[in-house]
N, C-alpha and C positions, 0 to 999 in steps of 0.2 A: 692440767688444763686441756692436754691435747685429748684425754679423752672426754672429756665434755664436748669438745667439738665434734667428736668421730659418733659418739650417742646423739645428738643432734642430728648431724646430716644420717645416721641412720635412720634413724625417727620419721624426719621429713621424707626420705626414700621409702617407707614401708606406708605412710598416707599417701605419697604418690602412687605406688603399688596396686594399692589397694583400691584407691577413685579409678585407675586403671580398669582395674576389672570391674568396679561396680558398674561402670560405662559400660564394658562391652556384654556384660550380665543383661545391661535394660536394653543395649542394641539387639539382643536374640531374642530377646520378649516381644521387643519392637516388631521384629523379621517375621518372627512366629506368629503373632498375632494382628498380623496387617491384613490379612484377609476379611477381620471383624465386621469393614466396611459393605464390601459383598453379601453379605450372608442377610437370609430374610430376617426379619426385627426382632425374632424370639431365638434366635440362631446368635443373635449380634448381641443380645443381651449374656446369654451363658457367655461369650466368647471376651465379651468385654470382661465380665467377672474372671476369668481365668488370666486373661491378661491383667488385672489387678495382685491376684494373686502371686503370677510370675514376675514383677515389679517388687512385691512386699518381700519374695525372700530372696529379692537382689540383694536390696534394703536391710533385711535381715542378716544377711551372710557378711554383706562388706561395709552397709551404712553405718551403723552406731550411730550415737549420738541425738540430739533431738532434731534435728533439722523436720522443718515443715516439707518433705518431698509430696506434698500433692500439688506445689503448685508448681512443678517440673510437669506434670502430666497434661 
C-alpha cells in the first residue's frame, strides 16, 4: 500500500514539474515575442507566426494531452 502512495505523490510531483516548466517555456516566448506589437504590420505578422510556433513546442515538449491551448493565447 505504502507504495501506491509514494507512485502517487510521485506522479502528481512530475505533472507539477512539468506545468512548471511549461509555464515558464510560454513565459520566454511571451518575453521574446512581446515586441510583435511594435514592429510595422508585415513585421508583426512573421513575428506573431514565430511566436506561435515557440508556444507549439512549449506545448509540444511539456503539454501532452488534448487540451484546447488556443484559448490560453
Amino acid at each position: 500500500m505504502n507504495s501506491l502512495v509514494l507512485l502517487v505523490v510521485l506522479l502528481v510531483g512530475v505533472a507539477v514539474s512539468r506545468a512548471d516548466r511549461m509555464q515558464e517555456c510560454l513565459d520566454a516566448c511571451e518575453v521574446k515575442y512581446r515586441q510583435c506589437l511594435a514592429c510595422p504590420e508585415t513585421e508583426n505578422t512573421m513575428c506573431k507566426a514565430n511566436k506561435k510556433l515557440c508556444n507549439d513546442s512549449c506545448w509540444g515538449l511539456y503539454g501532452g494531452g488534448d487540451e484546447d491551448y488556443e484559448d490560453v493565447f
